[in-house]
N, CA, C and O of each residue as an XYZ file, in Angstrom:
788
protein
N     -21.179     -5.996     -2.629
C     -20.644     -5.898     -3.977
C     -21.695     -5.246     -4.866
O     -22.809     -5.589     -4.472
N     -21.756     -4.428     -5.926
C     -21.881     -3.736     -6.466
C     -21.998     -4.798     -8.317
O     -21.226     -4.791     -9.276
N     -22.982     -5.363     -8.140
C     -23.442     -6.452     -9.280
C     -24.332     -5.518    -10.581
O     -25.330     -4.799    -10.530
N     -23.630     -5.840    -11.452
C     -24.272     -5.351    -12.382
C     -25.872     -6.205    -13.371
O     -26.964     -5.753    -13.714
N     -24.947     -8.103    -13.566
C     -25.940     -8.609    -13.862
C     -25.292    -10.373    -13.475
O     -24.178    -10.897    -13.498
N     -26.406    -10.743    -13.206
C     -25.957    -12.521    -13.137
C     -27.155    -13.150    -13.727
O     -28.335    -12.799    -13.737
N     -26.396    -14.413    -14.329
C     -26.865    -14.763    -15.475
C     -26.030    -16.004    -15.542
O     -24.943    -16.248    -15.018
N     -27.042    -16.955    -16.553
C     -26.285    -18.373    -16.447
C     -26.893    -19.149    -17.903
O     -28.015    -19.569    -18.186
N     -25.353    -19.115    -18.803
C     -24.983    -19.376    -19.532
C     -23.717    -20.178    -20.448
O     -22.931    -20.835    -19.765
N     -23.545    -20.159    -21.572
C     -22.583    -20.942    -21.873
C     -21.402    -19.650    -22.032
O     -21.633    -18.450    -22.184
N     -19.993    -20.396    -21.933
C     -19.097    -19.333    -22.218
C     -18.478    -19.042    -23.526
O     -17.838    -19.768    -24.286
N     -18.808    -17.870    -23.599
C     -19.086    -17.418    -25.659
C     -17.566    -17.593    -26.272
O     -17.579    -18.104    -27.391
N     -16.481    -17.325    -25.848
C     -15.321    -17.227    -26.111
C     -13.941    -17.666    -25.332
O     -14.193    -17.893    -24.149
N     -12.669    -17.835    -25.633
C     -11.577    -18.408    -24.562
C     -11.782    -19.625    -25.343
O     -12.503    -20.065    -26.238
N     -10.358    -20.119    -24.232
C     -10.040    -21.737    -24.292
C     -11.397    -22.375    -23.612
O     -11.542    -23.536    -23.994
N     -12.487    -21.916    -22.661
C     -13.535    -22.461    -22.189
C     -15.260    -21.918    -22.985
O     -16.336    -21.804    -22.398
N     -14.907    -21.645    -24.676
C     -15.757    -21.571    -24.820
C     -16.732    -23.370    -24.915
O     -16.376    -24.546    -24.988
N     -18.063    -22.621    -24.855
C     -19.013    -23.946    -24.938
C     -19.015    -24.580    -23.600
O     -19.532    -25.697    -23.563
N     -18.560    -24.119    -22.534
C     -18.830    -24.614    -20.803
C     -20.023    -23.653    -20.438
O     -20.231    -22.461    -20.659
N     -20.806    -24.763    -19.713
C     -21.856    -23.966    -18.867
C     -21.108    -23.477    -17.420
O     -20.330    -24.064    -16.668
N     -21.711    -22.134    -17.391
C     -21.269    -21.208    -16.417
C     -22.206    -20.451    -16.135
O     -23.220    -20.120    -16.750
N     -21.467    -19.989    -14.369
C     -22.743    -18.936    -14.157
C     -21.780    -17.854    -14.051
O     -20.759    -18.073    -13.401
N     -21.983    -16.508    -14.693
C     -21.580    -15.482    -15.292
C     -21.878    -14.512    -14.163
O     -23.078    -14.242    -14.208
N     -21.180    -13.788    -13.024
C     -21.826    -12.518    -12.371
C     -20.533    -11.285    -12.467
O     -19.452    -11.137    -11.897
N     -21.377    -10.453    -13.612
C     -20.759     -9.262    -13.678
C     -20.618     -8.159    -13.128
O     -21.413     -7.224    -13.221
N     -19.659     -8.169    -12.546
C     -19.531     -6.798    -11.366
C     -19.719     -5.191    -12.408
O     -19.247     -4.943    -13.518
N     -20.354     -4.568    -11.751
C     -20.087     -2.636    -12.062
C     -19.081     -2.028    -11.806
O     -18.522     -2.005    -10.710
N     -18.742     -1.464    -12.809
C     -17.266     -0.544    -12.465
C     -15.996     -1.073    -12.896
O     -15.435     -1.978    -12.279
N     -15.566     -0.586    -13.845
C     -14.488     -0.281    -14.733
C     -13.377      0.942    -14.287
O     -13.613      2.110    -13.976
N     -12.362      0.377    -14.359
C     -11.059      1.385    -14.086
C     -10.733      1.624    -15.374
O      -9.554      1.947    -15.227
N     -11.033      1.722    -17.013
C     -11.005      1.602    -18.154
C     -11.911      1.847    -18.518
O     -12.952      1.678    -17.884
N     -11.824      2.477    -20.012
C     -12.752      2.986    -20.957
C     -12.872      3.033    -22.427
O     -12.904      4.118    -23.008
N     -12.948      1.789    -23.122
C     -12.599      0.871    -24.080
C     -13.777      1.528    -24.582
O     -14.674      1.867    -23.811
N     -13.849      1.784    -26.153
C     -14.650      2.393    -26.981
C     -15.664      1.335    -27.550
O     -16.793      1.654    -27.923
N     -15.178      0.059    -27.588
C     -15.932     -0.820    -28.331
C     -16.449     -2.007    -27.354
O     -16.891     -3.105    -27.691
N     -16.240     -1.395    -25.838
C     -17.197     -2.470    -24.868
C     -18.237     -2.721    -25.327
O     -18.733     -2.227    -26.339
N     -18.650     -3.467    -24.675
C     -20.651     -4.055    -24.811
C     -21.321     -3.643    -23.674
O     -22.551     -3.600    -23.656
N     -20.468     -3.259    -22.483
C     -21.212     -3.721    -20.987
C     -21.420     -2.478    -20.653
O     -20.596     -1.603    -20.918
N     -22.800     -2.189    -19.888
C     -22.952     -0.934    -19.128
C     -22.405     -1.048    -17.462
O     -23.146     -1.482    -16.581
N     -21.228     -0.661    -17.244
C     -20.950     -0.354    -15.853
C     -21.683     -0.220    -14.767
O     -21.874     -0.909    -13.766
N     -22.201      1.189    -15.301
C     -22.814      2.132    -14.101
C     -24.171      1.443    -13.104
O     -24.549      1.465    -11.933
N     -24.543      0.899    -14.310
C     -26.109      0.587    -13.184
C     -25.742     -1.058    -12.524
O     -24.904     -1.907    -12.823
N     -26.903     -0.978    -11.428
C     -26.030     -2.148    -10.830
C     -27.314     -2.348     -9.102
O     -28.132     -1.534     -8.674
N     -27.049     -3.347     -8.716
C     -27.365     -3.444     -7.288
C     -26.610     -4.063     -6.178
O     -26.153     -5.177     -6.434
N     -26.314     -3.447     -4.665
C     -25.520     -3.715     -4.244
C     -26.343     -5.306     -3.699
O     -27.524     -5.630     -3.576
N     -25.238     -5.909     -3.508
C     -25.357     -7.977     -3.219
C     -24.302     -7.895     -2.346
O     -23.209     -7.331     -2.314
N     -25.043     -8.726     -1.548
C     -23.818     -9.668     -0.429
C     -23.118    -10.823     -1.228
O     -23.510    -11.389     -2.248
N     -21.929    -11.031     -0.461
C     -21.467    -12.889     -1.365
C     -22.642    -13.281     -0.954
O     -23.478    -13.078     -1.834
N     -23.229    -13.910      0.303
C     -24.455    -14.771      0.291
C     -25.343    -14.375     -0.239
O     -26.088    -15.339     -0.417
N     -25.832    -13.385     -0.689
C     -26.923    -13.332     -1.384
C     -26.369    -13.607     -2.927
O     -27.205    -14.179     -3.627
N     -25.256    -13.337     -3.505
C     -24.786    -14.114     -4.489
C     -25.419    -15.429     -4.713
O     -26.299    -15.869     -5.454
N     -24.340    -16.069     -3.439
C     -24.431    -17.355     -3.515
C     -26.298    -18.118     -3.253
O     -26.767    -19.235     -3.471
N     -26.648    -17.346     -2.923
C     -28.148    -17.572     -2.879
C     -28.737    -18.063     -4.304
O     -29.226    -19.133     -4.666
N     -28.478    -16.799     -4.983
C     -29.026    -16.683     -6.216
C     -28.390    -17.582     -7.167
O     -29.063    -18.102     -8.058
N     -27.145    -17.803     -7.046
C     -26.595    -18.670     -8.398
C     -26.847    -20.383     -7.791
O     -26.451    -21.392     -8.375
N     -27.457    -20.349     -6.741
C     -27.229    -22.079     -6.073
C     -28.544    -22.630     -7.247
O     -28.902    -23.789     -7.453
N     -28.866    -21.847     -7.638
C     -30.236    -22.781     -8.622
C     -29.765    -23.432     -9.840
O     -30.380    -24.309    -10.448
N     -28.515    -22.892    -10.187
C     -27.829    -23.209    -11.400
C     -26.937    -24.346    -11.157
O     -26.056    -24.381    -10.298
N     -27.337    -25.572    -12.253
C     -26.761    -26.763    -12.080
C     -24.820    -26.572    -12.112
O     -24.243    -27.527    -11.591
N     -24.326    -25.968    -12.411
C     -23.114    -25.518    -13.009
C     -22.430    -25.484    -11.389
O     -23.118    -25.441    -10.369
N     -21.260    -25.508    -11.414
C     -20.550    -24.489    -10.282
C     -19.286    -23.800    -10.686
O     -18.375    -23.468     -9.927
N     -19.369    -23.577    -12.380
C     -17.823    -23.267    -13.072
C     -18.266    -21.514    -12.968
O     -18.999    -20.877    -13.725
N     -17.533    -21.059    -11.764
C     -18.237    -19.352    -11.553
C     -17.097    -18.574    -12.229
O     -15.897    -18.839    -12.167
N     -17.729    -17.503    -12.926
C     -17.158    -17.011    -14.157
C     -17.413    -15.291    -13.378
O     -18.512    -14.752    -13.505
N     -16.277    -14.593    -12.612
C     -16.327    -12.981    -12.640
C     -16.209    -11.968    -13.527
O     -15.050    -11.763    -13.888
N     -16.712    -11.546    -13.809
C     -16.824    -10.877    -15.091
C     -17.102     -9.301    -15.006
O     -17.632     -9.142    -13.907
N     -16.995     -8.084    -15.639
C     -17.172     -7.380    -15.682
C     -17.527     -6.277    -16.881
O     -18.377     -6.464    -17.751
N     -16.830     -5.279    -16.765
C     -16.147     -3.962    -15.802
C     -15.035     -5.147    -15.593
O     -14.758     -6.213    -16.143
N     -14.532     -4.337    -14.445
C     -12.832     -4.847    -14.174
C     -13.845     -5.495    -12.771
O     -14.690     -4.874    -12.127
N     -13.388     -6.981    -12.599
C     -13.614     -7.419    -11.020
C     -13.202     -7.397    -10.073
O     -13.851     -7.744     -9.086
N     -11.476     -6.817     -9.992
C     -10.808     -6.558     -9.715
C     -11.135     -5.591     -8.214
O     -10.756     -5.585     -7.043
N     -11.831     -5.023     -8.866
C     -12.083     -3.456     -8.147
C     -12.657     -3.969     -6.847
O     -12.406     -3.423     -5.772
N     -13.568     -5.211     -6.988
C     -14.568     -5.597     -5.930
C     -14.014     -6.825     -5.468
O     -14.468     -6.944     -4.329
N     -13.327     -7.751     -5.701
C     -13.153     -9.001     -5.527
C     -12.064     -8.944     -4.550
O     -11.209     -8.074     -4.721
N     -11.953     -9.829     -3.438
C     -11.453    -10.019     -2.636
C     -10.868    -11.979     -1.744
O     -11.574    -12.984     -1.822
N      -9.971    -11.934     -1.278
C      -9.527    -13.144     -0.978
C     -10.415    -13.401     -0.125
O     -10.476    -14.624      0.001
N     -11.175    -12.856      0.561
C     -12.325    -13.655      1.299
C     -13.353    -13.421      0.332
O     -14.470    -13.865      0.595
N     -13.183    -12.831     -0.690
C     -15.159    -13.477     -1.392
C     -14.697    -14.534     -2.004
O     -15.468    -15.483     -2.142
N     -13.283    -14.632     -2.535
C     -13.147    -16.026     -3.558
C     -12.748    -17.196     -2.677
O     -12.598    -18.364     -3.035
N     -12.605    -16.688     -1.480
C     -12.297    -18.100     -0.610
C     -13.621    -18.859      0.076
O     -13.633    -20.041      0.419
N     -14.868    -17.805      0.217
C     -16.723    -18.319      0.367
C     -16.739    -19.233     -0.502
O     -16.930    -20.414     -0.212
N     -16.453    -18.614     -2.201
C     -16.992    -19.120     -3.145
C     -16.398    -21.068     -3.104
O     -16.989    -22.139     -3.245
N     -15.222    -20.734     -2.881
C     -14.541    -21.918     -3.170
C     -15.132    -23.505     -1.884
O     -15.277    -24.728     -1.906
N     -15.323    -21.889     -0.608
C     -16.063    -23.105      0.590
C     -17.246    -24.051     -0.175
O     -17.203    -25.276     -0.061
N     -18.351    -23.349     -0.997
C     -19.344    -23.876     -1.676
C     -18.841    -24.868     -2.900
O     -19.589    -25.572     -3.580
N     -17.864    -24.799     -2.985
C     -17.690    -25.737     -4.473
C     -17.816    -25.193     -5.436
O     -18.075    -25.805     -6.472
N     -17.608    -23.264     -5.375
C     -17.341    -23.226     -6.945
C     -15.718    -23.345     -7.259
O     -14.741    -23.278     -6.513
N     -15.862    -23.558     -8.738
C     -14.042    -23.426     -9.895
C     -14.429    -21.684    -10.367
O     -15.419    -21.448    -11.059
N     -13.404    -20.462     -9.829
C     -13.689    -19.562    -10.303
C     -12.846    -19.312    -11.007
O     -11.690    -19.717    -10.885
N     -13.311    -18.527    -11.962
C     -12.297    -17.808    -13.055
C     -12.814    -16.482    -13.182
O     -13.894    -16.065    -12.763
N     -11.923    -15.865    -13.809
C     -12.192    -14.348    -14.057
C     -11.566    -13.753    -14.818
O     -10.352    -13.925    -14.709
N     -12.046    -12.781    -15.941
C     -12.340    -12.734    -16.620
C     -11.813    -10.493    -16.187
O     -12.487     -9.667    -15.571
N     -10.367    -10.320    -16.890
C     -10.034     -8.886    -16.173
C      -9.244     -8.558    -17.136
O      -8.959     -9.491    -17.887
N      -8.582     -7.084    -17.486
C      -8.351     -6.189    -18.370
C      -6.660     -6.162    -17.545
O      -6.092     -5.159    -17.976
N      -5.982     -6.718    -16.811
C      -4.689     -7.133    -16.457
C      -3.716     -5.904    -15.667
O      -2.492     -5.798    -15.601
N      -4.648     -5.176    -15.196
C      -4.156     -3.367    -14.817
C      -4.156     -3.815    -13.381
O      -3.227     -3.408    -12.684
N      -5.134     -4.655    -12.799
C      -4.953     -4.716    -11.197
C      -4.458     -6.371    -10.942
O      -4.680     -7.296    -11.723
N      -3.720     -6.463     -9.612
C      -3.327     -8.063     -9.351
C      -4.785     -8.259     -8.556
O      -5.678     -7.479     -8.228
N      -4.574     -9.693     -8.415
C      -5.752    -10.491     -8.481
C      -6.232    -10.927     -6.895
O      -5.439    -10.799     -5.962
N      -7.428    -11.384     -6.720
C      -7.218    -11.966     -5.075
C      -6.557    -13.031     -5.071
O      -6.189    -13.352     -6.201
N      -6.193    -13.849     -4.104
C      -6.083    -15.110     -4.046
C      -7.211    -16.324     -4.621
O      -8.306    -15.764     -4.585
N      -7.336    -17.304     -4.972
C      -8.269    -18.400     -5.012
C      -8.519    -18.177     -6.028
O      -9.452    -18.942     -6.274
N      -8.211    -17.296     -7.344
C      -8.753    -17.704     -8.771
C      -8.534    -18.963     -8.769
O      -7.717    -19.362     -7.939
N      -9.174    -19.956     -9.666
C      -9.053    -20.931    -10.880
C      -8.169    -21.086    -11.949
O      -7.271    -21.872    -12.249
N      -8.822    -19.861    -12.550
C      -8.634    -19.616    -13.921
C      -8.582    -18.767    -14.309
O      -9.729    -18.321    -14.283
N      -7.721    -17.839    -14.891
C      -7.376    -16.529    -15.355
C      -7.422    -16.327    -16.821
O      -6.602    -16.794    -17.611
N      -8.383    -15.639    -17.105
C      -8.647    -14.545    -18.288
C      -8.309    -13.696    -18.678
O      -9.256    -12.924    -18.829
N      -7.025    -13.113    -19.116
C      -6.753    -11.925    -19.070
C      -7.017    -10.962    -20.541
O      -6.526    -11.461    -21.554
N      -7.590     -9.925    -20.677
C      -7.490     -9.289    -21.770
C      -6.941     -8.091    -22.178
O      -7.779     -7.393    -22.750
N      -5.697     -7.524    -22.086
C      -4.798     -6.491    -21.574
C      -5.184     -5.614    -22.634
O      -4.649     -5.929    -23.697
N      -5.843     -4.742    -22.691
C      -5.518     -3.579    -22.853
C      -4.551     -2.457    -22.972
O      -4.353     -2.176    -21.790
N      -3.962     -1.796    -23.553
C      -2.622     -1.191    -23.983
C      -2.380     -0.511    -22.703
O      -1.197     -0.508    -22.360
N      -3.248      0.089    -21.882
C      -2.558      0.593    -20.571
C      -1.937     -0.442    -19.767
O      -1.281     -0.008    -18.820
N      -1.986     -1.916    -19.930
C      -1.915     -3.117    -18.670
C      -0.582     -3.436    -19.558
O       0.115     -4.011    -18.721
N       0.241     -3.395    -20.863
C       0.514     -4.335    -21.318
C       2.429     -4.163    -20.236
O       3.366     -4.910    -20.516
N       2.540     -2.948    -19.000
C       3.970     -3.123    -18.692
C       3.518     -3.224    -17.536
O       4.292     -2.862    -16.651
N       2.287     -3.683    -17.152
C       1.884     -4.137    -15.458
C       1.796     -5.458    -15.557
O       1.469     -6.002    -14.502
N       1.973     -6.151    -16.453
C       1.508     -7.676    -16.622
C       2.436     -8.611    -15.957
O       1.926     -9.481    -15.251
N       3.703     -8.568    -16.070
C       4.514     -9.226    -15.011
C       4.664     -9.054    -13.567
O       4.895     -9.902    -12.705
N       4.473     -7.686    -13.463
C       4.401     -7.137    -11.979
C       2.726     -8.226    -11.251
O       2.716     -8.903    -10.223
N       1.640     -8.025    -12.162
C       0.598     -8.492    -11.933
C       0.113    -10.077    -11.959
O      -0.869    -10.604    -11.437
N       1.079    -10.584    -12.690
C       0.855    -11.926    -13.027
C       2.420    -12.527    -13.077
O       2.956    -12.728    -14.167
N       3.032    -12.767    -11.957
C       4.419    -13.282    -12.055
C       4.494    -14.940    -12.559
O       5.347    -15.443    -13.291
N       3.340    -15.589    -11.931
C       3.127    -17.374    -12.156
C       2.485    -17.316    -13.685
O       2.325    -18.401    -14.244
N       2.081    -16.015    -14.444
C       1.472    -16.404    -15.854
C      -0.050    -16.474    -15.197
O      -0.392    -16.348    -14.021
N      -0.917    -16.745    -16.513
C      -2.233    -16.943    -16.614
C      -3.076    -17.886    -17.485
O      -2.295    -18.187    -18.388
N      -4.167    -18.481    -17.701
C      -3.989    -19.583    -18.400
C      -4.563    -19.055    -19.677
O      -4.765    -19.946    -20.502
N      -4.748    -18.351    -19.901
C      -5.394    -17.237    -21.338
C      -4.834    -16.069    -21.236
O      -4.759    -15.489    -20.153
N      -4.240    -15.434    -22.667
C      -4.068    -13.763    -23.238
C      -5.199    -13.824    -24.082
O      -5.337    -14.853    -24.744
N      -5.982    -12.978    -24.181
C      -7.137    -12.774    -24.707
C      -7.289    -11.466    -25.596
O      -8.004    -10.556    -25.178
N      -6.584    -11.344    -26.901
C      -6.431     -9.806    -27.194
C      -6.988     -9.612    -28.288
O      -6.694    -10.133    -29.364
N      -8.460     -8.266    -27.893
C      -9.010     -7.678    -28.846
C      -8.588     -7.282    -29.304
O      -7.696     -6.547    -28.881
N      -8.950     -7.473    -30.955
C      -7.927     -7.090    -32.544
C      -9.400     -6.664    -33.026
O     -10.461     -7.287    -32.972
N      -8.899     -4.579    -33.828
C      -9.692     -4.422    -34.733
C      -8.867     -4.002    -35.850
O      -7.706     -4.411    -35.860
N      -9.235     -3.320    -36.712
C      -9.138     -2.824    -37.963
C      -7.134     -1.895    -37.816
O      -6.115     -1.930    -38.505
N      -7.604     -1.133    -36.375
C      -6.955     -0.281    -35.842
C      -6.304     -0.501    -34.335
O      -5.534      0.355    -33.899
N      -6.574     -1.453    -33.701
C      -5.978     -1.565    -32.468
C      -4.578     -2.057    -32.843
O      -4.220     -2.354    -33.983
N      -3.681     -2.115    -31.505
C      -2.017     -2.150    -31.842
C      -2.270     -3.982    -31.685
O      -3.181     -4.579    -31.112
N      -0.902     -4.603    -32.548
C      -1.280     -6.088    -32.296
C      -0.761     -6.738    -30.825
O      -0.325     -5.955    -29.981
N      -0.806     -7.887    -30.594
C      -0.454     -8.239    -29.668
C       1.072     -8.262    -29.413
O       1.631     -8.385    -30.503
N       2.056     -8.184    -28.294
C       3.407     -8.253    -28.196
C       3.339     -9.561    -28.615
O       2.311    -10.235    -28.683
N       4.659     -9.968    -28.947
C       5.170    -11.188    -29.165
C       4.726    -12.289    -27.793
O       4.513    -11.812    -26.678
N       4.635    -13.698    -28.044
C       4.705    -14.838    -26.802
C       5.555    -14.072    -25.525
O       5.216    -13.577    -24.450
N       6.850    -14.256    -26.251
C       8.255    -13.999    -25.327
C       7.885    -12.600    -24.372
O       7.879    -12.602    -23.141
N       7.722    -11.970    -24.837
C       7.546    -10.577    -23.848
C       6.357    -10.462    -23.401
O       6.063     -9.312    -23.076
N       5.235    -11.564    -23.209
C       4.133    -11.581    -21.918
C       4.470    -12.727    -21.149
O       5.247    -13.639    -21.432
N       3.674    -12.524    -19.990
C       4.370    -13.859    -18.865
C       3.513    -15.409    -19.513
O       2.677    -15.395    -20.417
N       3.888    -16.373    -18.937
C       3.570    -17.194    -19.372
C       2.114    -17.594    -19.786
O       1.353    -16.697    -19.423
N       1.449    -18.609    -20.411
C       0.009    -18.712    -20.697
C      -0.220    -20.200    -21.642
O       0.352    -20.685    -22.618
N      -1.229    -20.555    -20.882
C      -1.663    -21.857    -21.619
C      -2.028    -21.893    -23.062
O      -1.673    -22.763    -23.858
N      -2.946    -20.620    -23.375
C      -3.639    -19.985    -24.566
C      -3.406    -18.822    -24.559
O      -3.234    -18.082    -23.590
N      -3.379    -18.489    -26.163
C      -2.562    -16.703    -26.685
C      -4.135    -17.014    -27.941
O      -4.576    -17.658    -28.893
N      -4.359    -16.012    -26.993
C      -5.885    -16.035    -28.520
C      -6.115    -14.648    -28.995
O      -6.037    -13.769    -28.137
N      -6.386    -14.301    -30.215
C      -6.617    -12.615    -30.930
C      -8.483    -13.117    -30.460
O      -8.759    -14.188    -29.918
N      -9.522    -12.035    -30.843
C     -10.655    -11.685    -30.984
C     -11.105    -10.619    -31.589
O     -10.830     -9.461    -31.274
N     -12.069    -11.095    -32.803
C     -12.038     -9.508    -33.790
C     -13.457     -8.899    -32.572
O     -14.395     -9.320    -31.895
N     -12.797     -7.765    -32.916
C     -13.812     -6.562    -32.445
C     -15.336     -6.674    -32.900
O     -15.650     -6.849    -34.077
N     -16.018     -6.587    -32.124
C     -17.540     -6.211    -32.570
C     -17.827     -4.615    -32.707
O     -17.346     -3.781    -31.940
N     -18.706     -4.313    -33.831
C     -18.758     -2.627    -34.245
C     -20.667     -2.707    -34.297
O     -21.652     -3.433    -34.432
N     -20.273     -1.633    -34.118
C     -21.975     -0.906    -34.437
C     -22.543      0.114    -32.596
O     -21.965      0.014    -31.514
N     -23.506      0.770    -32.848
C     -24.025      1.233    -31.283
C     -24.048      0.385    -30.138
O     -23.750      0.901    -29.061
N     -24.491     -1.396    -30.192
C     -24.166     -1.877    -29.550
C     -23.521     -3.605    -29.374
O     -23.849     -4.770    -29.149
N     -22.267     -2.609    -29.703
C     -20.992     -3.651    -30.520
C     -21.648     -5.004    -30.864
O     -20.868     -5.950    -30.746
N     -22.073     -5.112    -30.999
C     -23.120     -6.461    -31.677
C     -22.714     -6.937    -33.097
O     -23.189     -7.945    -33.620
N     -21.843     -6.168    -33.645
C     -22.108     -6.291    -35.442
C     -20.900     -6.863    -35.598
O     -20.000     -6.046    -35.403
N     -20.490     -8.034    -35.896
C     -19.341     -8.578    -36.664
C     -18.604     -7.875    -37.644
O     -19.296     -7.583    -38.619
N     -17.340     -7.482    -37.708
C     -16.546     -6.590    -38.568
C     -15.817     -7.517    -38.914
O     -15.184     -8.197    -38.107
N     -15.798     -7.666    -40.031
C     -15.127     -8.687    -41.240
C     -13.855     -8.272    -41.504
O     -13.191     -9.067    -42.169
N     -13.306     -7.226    -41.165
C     -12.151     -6.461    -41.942
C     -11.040     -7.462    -40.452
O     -10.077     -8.219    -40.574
N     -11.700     -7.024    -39.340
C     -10.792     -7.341    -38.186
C     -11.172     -9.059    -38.211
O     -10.170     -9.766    -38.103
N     -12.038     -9.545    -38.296
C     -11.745    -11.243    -38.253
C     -10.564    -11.624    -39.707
O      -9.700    -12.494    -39.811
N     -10.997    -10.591    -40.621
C      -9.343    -10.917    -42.034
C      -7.707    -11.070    -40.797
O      -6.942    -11.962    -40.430
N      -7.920     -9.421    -40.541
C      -6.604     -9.163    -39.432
C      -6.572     -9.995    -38.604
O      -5.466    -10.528    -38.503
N      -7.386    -10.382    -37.890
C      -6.882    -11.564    -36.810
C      -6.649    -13.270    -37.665
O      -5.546    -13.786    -37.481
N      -7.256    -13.737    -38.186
C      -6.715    -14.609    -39.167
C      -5.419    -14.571    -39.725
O      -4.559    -15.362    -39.338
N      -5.111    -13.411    -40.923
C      -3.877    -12.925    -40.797
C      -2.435    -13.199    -40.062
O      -1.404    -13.801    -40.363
N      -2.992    -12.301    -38.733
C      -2.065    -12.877    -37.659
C      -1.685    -14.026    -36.770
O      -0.671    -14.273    -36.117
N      -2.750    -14.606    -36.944
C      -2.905    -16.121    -36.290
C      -1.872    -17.019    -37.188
O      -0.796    -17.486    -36.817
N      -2.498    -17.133    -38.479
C      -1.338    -17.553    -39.576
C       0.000    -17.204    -39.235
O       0.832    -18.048    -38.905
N       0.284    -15.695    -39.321
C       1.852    -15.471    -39.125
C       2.684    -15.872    -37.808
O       3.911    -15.974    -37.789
N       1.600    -16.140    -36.413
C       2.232    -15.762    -35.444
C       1.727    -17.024    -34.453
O       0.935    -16.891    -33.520
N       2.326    -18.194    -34.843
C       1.545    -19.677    -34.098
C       2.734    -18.793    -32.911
O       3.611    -17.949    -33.098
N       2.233    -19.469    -31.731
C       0.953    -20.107    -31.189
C      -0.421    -19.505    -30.869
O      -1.204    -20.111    -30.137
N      -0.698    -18.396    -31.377
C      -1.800    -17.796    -31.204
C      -2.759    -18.354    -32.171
O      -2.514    -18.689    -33.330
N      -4.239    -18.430    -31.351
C      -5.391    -18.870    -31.726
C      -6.195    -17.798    -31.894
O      -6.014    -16.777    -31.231
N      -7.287    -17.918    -32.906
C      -8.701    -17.461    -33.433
C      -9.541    -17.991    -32.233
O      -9.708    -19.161    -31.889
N     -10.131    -16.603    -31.561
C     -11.257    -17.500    -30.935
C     -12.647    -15.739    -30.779
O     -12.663    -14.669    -30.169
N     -13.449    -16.410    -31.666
C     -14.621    -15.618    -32.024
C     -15.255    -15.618    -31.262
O     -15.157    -16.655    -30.605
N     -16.365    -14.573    -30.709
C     -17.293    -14.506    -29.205
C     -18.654    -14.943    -29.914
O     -19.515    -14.380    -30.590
N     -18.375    -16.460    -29.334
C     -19.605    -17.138    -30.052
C     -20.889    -16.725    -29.444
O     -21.884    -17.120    -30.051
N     -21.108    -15.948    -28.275
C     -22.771    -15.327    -27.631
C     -22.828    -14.456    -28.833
O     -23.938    -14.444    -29.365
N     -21.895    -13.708    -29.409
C     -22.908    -12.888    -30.151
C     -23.187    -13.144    -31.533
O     -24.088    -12.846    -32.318
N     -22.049    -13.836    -31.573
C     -22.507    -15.032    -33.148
C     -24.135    -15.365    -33.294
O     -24.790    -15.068    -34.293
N     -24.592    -15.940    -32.282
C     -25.907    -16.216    -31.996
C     -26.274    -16.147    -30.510
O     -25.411    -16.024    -29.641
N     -27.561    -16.230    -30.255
C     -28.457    -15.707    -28.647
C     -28.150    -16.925    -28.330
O     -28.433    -17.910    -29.012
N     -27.338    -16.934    -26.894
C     -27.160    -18.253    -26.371
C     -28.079    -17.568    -24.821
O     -27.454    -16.834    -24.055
N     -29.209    -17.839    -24.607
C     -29.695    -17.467    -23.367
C     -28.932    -18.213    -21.755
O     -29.368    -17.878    -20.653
């Protein structure tokens, strides 16, 4: 696998913000979102066991895939290792590719290319819609026309060179809409609120 960074931390945003997790972000994106944070490209190739090597130091076992899209790399035998060891995985994907077997917990954050693959991709639902809201992005479809979900949450956009900067205009808009459109939740990416190492 093709690892970009692993790292073990709390989870900044979602219905699981404030859980300790160990975070390993795969390289490589099938998407090209203007206001990412993450650098793709660089990266080192890892075995699952050498994964699992590296994250066994971390008291946690709530394993969090993350990316880029994980999609690209993840497979029903890496999430079925993971699960031999005792991790709960979740992951954390842009809703364009179906999933391996053995998720946990599904993250989804659809992107306007994913939003007529989402049933094809997720027929049982997911337990989070996760949709970045800026100034200018389109809003989320209604409840009714995505598949099912535990949590429907907006997230204002981060702006600046490296999206780091809180934009006030899009936390108004997502507020806004949260108000007009229960059951959707406010949920702010509390890592960059402040350095959660």
């Amino acid at each position: 696998m093709f690892v970009n960074e692993i790292f073990y931390s709390l989870q900044g945003e979602g219905a699981n913000a404030g859980c300790a997790a160990v975070f390993v972000r795969l390289a490589g994106c099938n998407l090209a979102c203007s206001y990412c944070d993450t650098d793709f490209v660089d990266g080192r190739e890892m075995s699952p066991g050498a994964i699992a090597q590296h994250i066994w130091q971390y008291p946690a076992r709530f394993l969090i895939w993350t990316g880029g899209e994980p999609t690209l790399q993840l497979t029903d035998e890496i999430t079925a290792y993971f699960h031999e060891l005792g991790y709960y995985q979740a992951i954390e994907t842009n809703g364009t590719r179906p999933l391996p077997k053995g998720i946990d917990y599904i993250s989804c954050s659809p992107k306007p290319e994913a939003i007529m693959l989402l049933d094809r991709n997720f027929p049982d639902g997911v337990d989070e819609f996760r949709f970045p809201l800026g100034i200018d992005t389109p809003l989320p479809p209604s409840v009714d026309a995505l598949p099912p979900a535990r949590h429907y949450l907006v997230s204002p956009i981060f702006v600046g060179d490296d999206a780091m900067q809180l934009d006030l205009a899009a936390v108004e808009r997502c507020v806004a809409f949260v108000k007009a459109t229960p059951p959707w939740r406010l949920s702010v990416q509390m890592h960059k609120l402040i350095h959660i190492p």
